[in-house]
Residue frames relative to the residue before (quaternion, step in Angstrom):
aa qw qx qy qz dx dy dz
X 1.0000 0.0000 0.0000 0.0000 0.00 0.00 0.00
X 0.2987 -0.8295 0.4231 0.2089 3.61 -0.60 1.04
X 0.2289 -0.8194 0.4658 0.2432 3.73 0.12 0.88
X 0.7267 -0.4044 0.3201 0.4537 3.86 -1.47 0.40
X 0.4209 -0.4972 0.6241 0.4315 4.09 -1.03 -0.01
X 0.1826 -0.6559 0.7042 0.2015 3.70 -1.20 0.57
X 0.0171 -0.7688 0.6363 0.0610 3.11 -1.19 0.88
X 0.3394 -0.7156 0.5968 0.1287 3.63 -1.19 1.21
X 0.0548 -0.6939 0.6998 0.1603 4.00 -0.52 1.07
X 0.1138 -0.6045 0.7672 0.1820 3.47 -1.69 0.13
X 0.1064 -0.7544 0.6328 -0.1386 3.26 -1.80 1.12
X 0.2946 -0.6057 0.5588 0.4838 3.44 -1.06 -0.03
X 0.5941 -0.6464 0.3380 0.3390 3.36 -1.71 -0.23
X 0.3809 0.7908 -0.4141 0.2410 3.16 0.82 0.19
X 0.6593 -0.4984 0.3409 0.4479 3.46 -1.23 1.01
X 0.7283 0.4703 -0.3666 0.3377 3.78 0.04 -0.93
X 0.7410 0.5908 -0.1315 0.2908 3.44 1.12 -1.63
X 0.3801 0.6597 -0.2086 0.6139 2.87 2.46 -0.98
X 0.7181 0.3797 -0.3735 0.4479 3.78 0.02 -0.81
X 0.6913 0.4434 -0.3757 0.4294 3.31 0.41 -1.31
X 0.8122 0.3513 -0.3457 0.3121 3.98 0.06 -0.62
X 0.4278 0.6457 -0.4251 0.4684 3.16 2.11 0.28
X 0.6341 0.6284 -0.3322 0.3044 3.19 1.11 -1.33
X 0.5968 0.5667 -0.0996 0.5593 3.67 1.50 -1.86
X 0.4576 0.4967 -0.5082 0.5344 3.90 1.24 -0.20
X 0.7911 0.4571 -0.3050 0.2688 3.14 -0.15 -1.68
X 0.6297 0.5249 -0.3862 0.4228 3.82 0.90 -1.05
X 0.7428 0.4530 -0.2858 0.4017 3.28 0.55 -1.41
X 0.3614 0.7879 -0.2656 0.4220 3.49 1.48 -0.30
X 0.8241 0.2579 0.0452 0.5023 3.33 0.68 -1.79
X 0.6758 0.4326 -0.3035 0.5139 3.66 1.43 0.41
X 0.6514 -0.5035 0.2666 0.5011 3.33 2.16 0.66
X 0.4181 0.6742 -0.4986 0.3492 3.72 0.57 0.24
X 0.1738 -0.6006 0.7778 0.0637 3.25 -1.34 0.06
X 0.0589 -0.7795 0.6098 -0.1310 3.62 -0.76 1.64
X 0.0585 0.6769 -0.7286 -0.0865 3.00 -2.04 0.48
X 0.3817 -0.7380 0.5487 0.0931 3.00 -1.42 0.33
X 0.0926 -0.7838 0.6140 0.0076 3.51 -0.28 1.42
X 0.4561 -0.6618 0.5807 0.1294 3.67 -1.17 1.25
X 0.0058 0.8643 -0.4986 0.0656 3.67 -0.05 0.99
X 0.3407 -0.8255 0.3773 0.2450 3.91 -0.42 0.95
X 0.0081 0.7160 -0.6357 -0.2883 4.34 -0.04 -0.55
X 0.5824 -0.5572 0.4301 0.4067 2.78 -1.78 -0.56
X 0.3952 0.6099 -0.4649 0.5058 3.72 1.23 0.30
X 0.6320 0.3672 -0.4200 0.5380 4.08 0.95 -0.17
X 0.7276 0.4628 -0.2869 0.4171 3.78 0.62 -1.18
X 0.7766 0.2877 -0.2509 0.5011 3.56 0.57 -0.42
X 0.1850 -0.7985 0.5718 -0.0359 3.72 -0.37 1.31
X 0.8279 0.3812 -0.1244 0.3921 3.74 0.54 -1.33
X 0.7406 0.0957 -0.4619 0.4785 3.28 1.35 1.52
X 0.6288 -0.5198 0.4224 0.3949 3.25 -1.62 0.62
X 0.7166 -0.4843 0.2822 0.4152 3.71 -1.65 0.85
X 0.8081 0.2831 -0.3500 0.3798 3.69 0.08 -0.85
X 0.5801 0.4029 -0.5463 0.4502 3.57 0.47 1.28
X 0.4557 0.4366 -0.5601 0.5367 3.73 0.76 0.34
X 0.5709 -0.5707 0.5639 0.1742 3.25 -2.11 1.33
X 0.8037 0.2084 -0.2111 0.5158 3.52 -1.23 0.68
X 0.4795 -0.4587 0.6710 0.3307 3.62 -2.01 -0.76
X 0.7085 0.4864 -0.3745 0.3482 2.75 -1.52 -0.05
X 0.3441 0.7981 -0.4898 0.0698 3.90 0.58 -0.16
X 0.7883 -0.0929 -0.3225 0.5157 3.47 0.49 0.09
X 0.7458 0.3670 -0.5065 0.2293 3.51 -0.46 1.31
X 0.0944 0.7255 -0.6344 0.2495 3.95 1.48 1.29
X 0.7716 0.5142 -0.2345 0.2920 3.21 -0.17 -1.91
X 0.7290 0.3663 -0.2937 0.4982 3.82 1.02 -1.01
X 0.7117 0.3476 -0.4236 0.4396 3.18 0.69 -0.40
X 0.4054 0.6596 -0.3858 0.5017 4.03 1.00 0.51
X 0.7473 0.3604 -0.1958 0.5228 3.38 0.94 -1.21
X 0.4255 0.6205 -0.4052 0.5194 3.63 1.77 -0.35
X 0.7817 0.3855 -0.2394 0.4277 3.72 0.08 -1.24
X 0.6316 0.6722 -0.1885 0.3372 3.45 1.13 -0.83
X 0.0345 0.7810 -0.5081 -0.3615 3.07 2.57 -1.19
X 0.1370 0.5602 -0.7585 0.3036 3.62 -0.41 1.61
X 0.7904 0.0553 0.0907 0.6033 3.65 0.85 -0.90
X 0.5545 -0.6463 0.4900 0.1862 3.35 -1.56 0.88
X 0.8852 -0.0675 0.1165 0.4452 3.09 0.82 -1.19
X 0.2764 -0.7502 0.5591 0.2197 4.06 -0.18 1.00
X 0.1488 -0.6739 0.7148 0.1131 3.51 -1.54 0.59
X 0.2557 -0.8294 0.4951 -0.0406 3.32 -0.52 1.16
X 0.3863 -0.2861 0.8044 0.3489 3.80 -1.60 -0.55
X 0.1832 -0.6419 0.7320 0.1363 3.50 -0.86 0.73
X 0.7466 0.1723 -0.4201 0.4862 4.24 0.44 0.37
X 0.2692 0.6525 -0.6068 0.3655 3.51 0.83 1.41
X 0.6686 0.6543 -0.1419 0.3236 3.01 1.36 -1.58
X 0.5829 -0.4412 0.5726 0.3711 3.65 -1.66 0.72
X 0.5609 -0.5293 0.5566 0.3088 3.23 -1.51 0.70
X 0.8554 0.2610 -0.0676 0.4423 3.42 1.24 -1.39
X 0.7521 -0.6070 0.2164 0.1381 3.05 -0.36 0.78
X 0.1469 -0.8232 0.4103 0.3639 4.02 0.28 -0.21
X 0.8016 -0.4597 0.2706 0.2700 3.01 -0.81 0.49
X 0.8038 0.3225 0.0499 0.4974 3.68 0.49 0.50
X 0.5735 0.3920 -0.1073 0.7113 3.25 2.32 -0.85
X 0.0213 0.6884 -0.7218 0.0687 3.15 -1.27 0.48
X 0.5695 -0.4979 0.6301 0.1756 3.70 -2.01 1.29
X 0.0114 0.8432 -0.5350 0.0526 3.91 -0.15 1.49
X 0.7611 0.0430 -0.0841 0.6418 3.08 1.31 0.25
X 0.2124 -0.7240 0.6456 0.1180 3.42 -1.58 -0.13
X 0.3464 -0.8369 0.4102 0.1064 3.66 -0.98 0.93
X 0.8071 -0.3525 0.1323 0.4548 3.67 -0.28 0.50
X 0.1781 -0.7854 0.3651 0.4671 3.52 -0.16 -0.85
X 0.3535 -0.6961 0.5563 0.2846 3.69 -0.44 0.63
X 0.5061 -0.5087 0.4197 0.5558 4.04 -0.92 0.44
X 0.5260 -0.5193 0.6718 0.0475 3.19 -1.84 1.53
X 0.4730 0.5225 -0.5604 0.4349 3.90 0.54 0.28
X 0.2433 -0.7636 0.5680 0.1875 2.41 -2.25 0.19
X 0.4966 -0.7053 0.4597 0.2112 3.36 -0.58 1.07
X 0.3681 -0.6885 0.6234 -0.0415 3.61 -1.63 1.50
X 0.3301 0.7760 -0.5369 0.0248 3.54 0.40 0.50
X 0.1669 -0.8748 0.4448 -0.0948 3.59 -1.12 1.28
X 0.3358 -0.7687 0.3973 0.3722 3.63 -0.16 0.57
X 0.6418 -0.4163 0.2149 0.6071 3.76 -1.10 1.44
X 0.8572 0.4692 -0.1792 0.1139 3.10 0.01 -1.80
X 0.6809 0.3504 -0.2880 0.5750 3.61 1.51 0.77
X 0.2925 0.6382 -0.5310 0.4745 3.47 1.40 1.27
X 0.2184 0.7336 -0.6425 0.0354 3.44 -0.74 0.73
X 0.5308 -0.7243 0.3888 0.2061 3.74 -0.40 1.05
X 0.6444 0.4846 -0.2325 0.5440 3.39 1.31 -1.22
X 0.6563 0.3127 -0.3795 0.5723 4.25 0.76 0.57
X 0.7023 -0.4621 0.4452 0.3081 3.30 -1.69 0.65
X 0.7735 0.0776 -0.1567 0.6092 3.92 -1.02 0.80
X 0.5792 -0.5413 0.5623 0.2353 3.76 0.79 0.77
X 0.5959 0.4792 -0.4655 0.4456 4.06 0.75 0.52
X 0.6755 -0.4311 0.5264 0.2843 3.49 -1.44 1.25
X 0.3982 -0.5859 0.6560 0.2602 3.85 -1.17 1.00
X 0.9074 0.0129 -0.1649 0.3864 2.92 -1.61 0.99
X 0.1829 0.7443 -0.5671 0.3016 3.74 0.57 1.57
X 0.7042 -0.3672 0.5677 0.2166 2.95 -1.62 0.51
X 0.3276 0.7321 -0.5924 0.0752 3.72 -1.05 0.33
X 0.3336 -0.7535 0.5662 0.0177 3.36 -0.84 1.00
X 0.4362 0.5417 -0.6452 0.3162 3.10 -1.31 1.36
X 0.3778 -0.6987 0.6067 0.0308 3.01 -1.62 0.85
X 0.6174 0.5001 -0.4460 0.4121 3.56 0.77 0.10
X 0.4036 -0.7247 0.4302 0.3560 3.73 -0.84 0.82
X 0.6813 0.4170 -0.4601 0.3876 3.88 1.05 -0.36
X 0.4633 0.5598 -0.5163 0.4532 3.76 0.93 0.48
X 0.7730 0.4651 -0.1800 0.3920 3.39 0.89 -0.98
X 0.4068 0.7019 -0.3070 0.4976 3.36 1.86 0.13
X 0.8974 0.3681 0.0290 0.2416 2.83 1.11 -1.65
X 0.3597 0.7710 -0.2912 0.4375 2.41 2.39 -0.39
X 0.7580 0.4835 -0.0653 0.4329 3.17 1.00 -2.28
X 0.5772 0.4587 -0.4632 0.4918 3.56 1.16 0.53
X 0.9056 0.1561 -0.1601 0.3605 3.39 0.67 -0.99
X 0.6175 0.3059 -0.1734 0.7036 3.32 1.82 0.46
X 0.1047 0.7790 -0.5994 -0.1514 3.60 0.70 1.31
X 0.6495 0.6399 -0.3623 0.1935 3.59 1.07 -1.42
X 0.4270 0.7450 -0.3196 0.4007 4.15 1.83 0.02
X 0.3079 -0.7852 0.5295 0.0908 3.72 -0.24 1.15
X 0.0391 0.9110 -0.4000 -0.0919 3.51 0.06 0.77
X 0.3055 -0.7837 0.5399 0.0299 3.78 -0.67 1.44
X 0.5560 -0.6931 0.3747 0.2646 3.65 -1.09 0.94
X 0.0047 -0.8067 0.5906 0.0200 3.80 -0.61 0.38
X 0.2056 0.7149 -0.6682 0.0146 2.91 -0.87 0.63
X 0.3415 0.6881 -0.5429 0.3394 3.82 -1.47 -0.23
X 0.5684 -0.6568 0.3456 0.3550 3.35 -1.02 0.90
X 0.7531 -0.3583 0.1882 0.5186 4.09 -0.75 0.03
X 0.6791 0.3177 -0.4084 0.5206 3.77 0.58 -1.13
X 0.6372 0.5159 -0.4731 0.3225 3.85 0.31 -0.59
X 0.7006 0.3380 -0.4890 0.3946 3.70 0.55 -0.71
X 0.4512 0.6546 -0.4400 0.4176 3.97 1.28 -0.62
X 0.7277 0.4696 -0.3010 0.3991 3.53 0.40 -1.00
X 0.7413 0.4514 -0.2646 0.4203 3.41 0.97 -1.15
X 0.5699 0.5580 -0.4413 0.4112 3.68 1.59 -0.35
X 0.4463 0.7575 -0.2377 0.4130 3.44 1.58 -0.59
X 0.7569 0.4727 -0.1027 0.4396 2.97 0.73 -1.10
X 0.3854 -0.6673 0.4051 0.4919 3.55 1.59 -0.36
X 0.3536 0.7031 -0.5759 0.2215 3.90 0.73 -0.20
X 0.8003 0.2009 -0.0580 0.5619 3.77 1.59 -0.72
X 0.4088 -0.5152 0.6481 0.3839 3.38 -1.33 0.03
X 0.8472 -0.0220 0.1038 0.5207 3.40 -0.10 -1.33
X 0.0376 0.7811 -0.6171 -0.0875 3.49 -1.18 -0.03
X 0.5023 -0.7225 0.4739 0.0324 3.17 -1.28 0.95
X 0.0978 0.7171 -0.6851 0.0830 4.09 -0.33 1.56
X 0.6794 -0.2202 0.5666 0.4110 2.92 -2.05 -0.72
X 0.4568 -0.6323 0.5829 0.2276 3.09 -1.33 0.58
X 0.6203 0.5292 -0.3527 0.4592 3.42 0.72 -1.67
X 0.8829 0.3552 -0.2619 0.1605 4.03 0.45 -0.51
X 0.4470 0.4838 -0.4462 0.6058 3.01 1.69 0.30
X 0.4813 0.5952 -0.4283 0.4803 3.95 0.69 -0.39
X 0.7133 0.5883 -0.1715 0.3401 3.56 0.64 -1.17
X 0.7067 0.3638 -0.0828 0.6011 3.26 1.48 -1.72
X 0.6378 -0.5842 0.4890 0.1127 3.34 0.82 -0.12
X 0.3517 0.8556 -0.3436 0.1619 3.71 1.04 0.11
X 0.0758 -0.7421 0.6110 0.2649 3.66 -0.66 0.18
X 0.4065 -0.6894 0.5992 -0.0224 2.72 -1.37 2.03
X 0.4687 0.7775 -0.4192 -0.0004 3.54 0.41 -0.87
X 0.4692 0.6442 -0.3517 0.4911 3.24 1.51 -0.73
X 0.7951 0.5145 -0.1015 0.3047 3.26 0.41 -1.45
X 0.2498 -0.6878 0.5714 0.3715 3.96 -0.81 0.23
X 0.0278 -0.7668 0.5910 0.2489 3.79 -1.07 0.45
X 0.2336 -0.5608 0.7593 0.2331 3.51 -1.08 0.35
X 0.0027 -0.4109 0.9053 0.1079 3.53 -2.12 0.30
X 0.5067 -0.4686 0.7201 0.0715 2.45 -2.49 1.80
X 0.4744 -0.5897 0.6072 0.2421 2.54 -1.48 0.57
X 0.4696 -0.7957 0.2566 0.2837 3.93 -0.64 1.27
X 0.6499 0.4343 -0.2173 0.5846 3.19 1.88 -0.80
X 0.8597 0.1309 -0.3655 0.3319 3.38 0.58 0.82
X 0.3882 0.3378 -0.4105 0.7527 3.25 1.71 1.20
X 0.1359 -0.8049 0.5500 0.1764 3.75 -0.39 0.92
X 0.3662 -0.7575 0.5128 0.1709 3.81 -0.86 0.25
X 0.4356 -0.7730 0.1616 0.4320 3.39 -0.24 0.44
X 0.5164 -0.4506 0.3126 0.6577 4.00 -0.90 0.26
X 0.9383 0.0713 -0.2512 0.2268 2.95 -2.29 1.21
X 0.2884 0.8341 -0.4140 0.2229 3.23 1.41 0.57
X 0.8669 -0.0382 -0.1733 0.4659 3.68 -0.30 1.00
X 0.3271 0.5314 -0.4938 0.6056 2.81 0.82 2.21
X 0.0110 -0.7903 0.5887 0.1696 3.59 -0.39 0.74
X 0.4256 -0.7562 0.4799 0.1294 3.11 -1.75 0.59
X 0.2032 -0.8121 0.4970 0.2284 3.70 -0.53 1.10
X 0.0686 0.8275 -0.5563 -0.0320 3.46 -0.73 0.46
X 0.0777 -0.8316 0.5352 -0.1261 3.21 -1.15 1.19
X 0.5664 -0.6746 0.3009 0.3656 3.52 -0.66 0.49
X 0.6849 -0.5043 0.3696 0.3742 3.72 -0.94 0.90
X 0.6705 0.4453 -0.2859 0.5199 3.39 0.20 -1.36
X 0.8958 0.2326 -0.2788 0.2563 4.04 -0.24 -0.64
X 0.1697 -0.9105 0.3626 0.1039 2.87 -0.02 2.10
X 0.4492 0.7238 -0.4031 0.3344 3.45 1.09 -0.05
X 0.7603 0.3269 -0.2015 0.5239 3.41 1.33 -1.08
X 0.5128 0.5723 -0.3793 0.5153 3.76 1.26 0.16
X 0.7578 0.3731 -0.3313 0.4205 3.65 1.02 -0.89
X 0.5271 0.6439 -0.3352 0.4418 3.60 1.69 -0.01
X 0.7426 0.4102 -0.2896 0.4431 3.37 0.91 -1.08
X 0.7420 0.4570 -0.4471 0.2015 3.23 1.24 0.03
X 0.1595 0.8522 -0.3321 0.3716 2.98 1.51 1.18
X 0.7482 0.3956 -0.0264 0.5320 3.08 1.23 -1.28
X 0.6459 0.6467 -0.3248 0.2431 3.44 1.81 -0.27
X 0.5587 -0.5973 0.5754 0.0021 3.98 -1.59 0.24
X 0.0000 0.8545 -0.5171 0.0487 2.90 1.65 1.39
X 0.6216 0.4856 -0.3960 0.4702 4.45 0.34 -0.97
X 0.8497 0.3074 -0.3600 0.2324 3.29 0.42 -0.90
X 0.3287 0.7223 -0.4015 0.4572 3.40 2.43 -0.44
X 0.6182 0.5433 -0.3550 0.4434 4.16 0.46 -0.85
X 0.8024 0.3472 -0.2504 0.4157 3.35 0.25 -1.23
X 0.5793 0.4125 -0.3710 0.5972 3.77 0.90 -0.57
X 0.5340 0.6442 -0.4617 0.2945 3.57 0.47 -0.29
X 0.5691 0.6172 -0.1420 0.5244 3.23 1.32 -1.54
X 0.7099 0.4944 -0.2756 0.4192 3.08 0.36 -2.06
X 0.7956 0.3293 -0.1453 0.4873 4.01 0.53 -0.81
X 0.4126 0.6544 -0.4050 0.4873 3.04 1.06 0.09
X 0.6880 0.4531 -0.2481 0.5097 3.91 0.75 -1.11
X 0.5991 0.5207 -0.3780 0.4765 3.50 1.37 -0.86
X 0.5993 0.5026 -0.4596 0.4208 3.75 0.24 -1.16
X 0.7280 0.5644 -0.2702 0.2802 3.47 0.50 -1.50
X 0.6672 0.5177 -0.1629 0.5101 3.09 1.08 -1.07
X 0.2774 -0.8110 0.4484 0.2536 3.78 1.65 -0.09
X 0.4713 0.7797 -0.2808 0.3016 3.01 1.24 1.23
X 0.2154 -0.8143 0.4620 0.2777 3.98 -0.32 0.59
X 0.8209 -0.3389 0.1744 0.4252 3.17 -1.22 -0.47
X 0.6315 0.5234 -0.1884 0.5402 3.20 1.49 0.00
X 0.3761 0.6723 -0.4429 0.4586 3.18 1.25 0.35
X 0.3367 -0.7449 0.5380 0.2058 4.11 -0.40 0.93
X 0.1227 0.8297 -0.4092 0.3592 3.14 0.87 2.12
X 0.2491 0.7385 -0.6265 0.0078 3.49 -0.48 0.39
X 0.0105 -0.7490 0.6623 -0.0149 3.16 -1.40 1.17
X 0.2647 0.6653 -0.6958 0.0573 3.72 -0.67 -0.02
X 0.2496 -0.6537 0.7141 0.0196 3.35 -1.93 1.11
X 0.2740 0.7831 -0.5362 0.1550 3.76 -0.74 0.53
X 0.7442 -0.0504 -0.0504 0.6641 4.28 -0.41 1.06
X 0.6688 -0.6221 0.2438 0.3261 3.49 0.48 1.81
X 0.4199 0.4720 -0.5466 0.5497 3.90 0.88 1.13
X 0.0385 -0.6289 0.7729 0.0752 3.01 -1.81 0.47
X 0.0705 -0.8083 0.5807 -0.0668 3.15 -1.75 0.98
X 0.3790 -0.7766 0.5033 0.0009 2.76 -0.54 2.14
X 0.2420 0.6533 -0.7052 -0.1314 2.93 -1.71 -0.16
X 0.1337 -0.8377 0.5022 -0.1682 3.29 -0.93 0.78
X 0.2423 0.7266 -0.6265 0.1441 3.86 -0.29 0.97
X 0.5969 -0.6801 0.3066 0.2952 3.25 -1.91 1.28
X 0.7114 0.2450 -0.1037 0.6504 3.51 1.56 -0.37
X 0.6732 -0.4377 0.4794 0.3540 3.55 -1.24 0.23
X 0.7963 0.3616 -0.1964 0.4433 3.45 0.89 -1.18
X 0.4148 0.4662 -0.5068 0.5948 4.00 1.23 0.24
X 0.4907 -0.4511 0.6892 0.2840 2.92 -1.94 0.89
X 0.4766 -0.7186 0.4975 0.0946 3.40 -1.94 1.00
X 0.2630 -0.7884 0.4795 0.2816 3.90 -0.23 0.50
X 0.1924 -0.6262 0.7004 0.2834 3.87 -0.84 0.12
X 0.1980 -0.6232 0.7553 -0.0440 3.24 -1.63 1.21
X 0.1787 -0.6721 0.7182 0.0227 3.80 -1.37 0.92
X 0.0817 -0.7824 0.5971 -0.1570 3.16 -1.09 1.72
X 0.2106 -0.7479 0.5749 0.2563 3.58 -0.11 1.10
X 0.2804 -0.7302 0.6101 0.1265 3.51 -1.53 0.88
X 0.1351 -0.6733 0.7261 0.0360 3.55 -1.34 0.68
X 0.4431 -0.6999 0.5311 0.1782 2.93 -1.12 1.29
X 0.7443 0.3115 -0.2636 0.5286 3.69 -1.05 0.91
X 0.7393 0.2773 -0.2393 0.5650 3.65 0.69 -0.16
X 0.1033 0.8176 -0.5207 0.2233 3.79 0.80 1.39
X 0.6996 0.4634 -0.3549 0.4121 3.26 0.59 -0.61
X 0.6604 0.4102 -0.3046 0.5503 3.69 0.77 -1.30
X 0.5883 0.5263 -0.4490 0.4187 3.89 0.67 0.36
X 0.5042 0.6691 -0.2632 0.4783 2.94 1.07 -0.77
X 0.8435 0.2714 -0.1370 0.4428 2.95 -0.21 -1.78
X 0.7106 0.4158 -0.4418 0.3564 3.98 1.12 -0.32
X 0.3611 0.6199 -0.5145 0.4697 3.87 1.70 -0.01
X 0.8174 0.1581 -0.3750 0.4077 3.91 0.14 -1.03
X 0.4766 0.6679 -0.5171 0.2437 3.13 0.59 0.24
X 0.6826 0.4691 -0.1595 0.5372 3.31 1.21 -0.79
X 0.5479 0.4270 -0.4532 0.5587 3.90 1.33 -0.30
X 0.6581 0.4859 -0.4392 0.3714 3.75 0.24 -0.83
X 0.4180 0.7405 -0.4524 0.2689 3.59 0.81 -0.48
């Protein structure tokens, strides 16, 4: 009698990270799997009190799972696919790819710093929160006169702390408050526009990754894969690798109805340009490589 495949996900614990490996339960669920879920710490959870480019190395929240991956502690990591190394580790491989949730990003502000008569509908000279340097690129191009304040913490925590007044506005993924389900109402939200606020490559798409050697659980996940949407993040991360760049790299890439849309600054503290790149399917790489050709410039 042939029993179900058991498959072991590892994750961090966080409210968002929890959905997504719930989400990859449920598929892997309905194609005959047996699942668990193993709660897995990084150092992007353990180290709160500093902003990303002062933590050592890359990777910050996905060493440890992908350790516990090689270790066979776990079969298979669900990820943020733009958490992720451009390159791979050794032994691990991207077996699939997940829909895409909207790649925007999401403005949320208390009532009382909405002012209609300023771009994104935010009070001149607010407060905004975020920790990512290609938000903070972009801010200072298209909102220089915005004071920007670190945030970090999982999604309800930075929500809670805008709450608190610690911010005017603060700056998430869209695809993850969409995901959890939040009640904004308190709150004003702007959505950026994606093609002129870029998002980062492969943002709201999650990545499955699993170890080379176990083909049983590679030939399953590609069950569950997103070959159209695997192309366009292809591209989209492509420019990152090139650019020898992690998630912290003051990158924006997003590709969507054969345009791409860069943005790109040498520091956090230069204002960022948007560049428009017509895409052609099948000819990703030599896009790629002519986009950094033209950022390195």
């Amino acid at each position: 009698m042939q029993t179900n495949p058991k498959i072991r996900i590892g994750t961090r614990g966080s409210d968002l990270a929890l959905w997504q490996a719930h989400f990859v339960r449920r598929q892997l669920e309905e194609v005959g799997c047996e699942v668990s879920i193993q709660i897995i710490v990084t150092q992007g959870d353990r180290i709160q009190d500093l902003s990303f480019d002062k933590l050592e190395g890359k990777g910050f929240f996905t060493k440890e799972i992908e350790q516990a991956l090689l270790n066979g502690e776990v079969d298979l990591a669900v990820h943020s696919h733009k958490d992720l190394e451009t390159t791979q580790p050794e032994g691990l491989h991207i077996a699939a790819v997940s829909y895409r949730e909207d790649a925007s990003e999401l403005l949320l502000m208390r009532s009382e710093a909405f002012d209609a008569s300023q771009a994104w509908n935010l009070k001149a000279n607010a407060v905004i929160g975020t920790s990512s340097a290609r938000r903070k690129a972009q801010i200072i191009a298209q909102r220089p006169d915005l004071a920007i304040k670190e945030l970090r913490g999982n999604v309800p925590t930075r929500i809670d702390k805008l709450r608190q007044g610690q911010y005017d506005a603060i700056l998430l993924a869209r695809a993850g408050v969409l995901r959890l389900e939040l009640d904004l109402s308190d709150l004003e939200t702007i959505v950026l526009d994606p093609t002129s606020f870029i998002p980062a490559p492969a943002q709201g798409v999650l990545g499955l990754q699993t170890r080379v050697d176990d083909v049983v659980t590679t030939e399953i996940l590609q069950k569950l894969h997103h070959s159209d949407v695997a192309t366009r993040i292809g591209l989209e991360r492509s420019v990152l690798r090139q650019m020898d760049g992690g998630c912290q790299l003051p990158l924006g890439v997003y590709c969507v109805n054969d345009q791409v849309y860069v943005s790109f600054s040498p520091s956090s503290a230069e204002a960022a340009e948007n560049k428009v790149y017509s895409y052609v399917a099948g000819q990703e790489t030599a896009l790629a490589q002519e986009i950094v050709q033209e950022l390195k410039k």
